[in-house]
C-alpha positions, 0 to 999 in steps of 0.5 A: 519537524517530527521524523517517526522511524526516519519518516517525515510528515510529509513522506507519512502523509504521502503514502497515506495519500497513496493509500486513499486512493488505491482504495478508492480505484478499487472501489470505482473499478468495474472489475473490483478483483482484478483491481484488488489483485493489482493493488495487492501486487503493487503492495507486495513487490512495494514490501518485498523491496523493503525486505519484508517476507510477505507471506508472513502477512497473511490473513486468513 
């Protein structure tokens, strides 16, 4: 099995799953910023965890 930095297939497709549908709770919400900044806080405490300094991340 294909392991790309230590991740499975199955781990990639997982979180390529996650992903999908985080973008498309927020496409459905009725509130689409409050369901984007939600989503975007899950994604940063996700990053954080993994030591990523999220600031370096901003678009602007």
């Amino acid at each position: 099995m294909m392991e790309v930095l230590g991740i499975t297939e199955k781990e990639q497709a997982a979180i390529m799953i996650d992903i999908y549908t985080d973008l498309q709770r927020i496409q459905k919400a009725e509130d689409k910023d409050k369901e984007l900044s939600n989503q975007l806080r899950k994604a940063k405490a996700k990053l954080e965890a993994l030591g990523i300094v999220t600031e370096n991340l901003i678009i602007e």
